[in-house]
N, C-alpha and C positions, 0 to 999 in steps of 0.2 A: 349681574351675571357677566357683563362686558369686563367689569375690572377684576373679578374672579379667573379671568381667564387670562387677561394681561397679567396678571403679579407674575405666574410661573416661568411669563417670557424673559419679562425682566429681570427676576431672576436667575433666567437663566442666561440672558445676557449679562449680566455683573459678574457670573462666574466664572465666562467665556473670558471677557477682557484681564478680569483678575491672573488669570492663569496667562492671561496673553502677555500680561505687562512682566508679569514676574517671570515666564521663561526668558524674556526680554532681556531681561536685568541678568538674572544670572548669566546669561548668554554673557552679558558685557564684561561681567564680572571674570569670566574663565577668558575671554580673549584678551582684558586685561594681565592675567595673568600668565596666559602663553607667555606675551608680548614680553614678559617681565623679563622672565623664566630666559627666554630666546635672547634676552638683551645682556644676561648673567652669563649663558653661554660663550656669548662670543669674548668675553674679557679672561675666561678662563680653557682650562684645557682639564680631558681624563687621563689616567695613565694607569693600568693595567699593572698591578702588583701582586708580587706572592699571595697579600694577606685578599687581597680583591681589588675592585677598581677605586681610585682618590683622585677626588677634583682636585687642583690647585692653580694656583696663578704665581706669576712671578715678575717682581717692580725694581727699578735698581741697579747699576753696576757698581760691584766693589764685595767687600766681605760679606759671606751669607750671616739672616739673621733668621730661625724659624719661628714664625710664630703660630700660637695656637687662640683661637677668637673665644669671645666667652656664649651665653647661651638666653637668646637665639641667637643666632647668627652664618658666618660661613668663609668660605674667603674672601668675600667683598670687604665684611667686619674686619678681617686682619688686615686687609689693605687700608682701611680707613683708619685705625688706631695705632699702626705703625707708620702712618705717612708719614711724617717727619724722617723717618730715614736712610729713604735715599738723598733728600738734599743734605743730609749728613755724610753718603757716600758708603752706603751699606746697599743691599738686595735683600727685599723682603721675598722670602718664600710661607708663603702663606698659605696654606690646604683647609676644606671645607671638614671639618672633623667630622666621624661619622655620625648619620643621620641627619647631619646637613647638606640641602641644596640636591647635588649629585653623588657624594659619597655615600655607599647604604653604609645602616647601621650595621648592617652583616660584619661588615669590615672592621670593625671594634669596634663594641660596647663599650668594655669596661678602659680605664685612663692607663692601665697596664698595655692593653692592647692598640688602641690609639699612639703611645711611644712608640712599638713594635713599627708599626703599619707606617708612621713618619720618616724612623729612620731607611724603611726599605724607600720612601720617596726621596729620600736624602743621597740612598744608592741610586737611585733612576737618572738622579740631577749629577750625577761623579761629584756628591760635596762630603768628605770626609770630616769636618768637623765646623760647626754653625755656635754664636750664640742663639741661646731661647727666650723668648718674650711666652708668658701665660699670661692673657687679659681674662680677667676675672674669674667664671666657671670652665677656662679653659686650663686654668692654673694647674687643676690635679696630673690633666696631661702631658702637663711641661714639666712638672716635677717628676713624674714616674721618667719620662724622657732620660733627664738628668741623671736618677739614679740606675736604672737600667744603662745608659748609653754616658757613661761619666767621661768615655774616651776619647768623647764626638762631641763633648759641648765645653765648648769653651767659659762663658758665664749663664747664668740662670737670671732673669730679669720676672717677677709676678708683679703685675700691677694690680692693683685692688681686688685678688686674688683669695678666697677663702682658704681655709688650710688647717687643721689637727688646730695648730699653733694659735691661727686667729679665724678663729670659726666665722663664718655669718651669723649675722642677727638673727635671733629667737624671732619667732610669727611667719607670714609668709615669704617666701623667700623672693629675691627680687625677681630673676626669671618669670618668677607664678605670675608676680604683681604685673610684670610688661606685657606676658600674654591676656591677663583680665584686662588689662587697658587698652589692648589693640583691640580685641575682640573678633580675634580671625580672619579669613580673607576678605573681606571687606573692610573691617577697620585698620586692615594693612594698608587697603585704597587708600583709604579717607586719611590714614597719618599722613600717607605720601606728600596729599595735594595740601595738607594743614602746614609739616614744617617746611614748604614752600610760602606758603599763602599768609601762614597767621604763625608767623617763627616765633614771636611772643610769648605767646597761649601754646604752642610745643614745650620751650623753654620754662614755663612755670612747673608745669606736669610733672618735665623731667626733674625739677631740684626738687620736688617734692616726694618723688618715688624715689632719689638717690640721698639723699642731704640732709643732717640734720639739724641744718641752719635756721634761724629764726626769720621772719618778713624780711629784715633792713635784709640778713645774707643773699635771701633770693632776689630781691629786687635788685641787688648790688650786683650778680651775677648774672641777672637775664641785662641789665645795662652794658655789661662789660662787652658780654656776645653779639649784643644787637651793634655794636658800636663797633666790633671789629670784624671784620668781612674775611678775612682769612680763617677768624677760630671758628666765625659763623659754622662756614660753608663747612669745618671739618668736624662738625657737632651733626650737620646736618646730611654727611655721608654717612655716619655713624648712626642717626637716628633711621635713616634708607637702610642701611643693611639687616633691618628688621622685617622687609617685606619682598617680596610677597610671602606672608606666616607658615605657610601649609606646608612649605618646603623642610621647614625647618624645624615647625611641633615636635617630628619624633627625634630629633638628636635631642631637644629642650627637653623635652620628659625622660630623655634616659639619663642625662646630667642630673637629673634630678633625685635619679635615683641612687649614684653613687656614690661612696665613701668619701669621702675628703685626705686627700694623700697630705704626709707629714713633710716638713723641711729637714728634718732629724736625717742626720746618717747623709747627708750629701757632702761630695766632696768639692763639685766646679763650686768657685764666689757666686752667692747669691746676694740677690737686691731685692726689697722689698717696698715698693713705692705704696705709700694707702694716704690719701686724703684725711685731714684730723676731723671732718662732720662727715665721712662715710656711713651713709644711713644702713648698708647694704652689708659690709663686712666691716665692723667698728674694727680701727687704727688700733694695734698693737704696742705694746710699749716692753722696751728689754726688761724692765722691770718685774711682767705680769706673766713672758713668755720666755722659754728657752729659746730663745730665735738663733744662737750661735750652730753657724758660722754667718749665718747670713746678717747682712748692714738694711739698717730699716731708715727710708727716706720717705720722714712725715711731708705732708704737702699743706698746710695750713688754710684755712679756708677754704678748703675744698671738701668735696663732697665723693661719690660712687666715681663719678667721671670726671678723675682727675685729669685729665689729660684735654680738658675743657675750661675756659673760666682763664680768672688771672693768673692760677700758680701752673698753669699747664706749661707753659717756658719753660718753666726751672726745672719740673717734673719730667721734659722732655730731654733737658742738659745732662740731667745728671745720667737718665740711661743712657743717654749716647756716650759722656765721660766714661759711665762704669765699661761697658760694650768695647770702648774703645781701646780703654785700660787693659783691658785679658785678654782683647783679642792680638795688640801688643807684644802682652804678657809670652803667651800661646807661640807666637812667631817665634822672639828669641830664646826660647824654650827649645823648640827643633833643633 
């Protein structure tokens, strides 16, 4: 009789602390992520435009460069994939595209409207004409950009950029694949303190969801990384600008859902940077695609994230060359 009357306590004490520990957690879980959130804020700035409100930040003195981040992401991601150039002596203007971070998606959906919404930030900034960098699923952006605004953009730069021309890979697309592998606000946590803690085991991951290199290629490349502290750290800004998730799911789902903009019919020089084992959007060749006007710069032994690894040097040279060359161009043209 005694222990028929004890279970239901215990019971009902196991359910009391169950609930106790897990408001706990999630507790930590969302002041983690305020904290994030609060720490994102203070590196960037809103600014109230025709189309609606657009986070952006701004790194750099010297010629503007706009870029557009791929997906997830936001303007942290643009800053981290265009670092290289202000020690080039450029200014990144880098905005959180809509549905990331602080931009609503209100503000543009669709990569037509995202151009629009840019150039009024372009107005805000008094920059009358900017190169454009497209990093990956921000590429469509940068292209309608271009073709919309041909007046105001000096060169067109996409880095491992899908497009009409060089589709992505058939199966899931990589975005899908990064949000299955984080696994939401918590395993946004958990990537944080991992590509700190265990850069390694980040590093495999990553050449394995971007690359479609065989063992020696990965091994070759998580060695390069771990062995230089500079590309480290700029793999490992780039792998952060994935978190905290929850900010960013719904710009990722609407990229998801849009059309793929053409390179066809543009007039500013286009560059087309893609790694030759991009597992994400397979490398292009003039051969298979009408890619003219634009100059297609394979990156050999590289993978999705080119701009990581050994060929990211060269792959960083040559935009700054091209960028440098129009913007050049551009001056004595006036």
């Amino acid at each position: 009789m005694t222990s028929r009357r004890l279970l239901p306590r215990v019971l009902f004490l196991t359910a009391v602390l169950a609930l106790f520990f897990t408001g706990g957690f999630l507790a930590w879980i969302q002041s983690w992520r305020t904290g994030e959130m609060l720490d994102l804020e203070t590196r960037s700035e809103v600014v109230e435009l025709p189309s609606g409100k657009m986070e952006f930040a701004v790194r750099g003195e010297g010629p503007p460069v706009l870029v557009f981040h791929s997906a997830p992401g936001g303007y942290d991601q643009g800053l981290a994939l265009a670092g290289f150039l202000p020690d080039a002596g450029f200014q990144i203007i880098a905005p959180s595209r809509p549905g990331y971070l602080r931009t609503p998606l209100a503000v543009g959906a669709s990569p037509e409207a995202q151009a629009v919404v840019a150039a009024e930030l372009l107005d805000h900034l008094d920059i009358s004409k900017t190169a454009i960098i497209g990093f990956g699923w921000g590429g469509s952006a940068a292209i309608e950009f271009a073709k919309r605004f041909a007046d105001r953009t000096s060169s067109l730069t996409l880095v491992s950029s899908p497009t009409l021309e060089t589709p992505a890979a058939t199966g899931l697309p990589l975005p899908l694949s990064i949000l299955n592998q984080i696994g939401g606000n918590l395993g946004s946590r958990m990537l944080k303190v991992r590509v700190e803690q265990k850069p390694a085991e980040v590093l495999g991951q990553a050449f394995d969801l971007t690359s479609s290199g065989d063992d020696t290629a990965r091994a070759a490349w998580v060695d390069f990384l771990l062995k230089n502290p500079g590309d480290l750290e700029r793999f490992q800004e780039t792998i952060l600008s994935l978190s905290p998730l929850a900010p960013r799911e719904e710009g990722l789902e609407n990229d998801l859902q849009q059309p793929l903009a053409s390179i066809r019919e543009l007039t500013p020089p286009v560059l087309l940077v893609h790694g030759s084992m991009d597992k994400a959007v397979p490398p292009a060749s003039r051969a298979a695609s009408p890619l003219a006007p634009a100059e297609l710069f394979p990156v050999p032994g590289e993978g999705h994230l080119v701009l990581s690894g050994r060929g990211a040097s060269s792959a960083a040279k040559r935009i700054v060359d091209f960028v440098n060359l129009h913007q050049t161009a551009n001056q004595h043209g006036q």
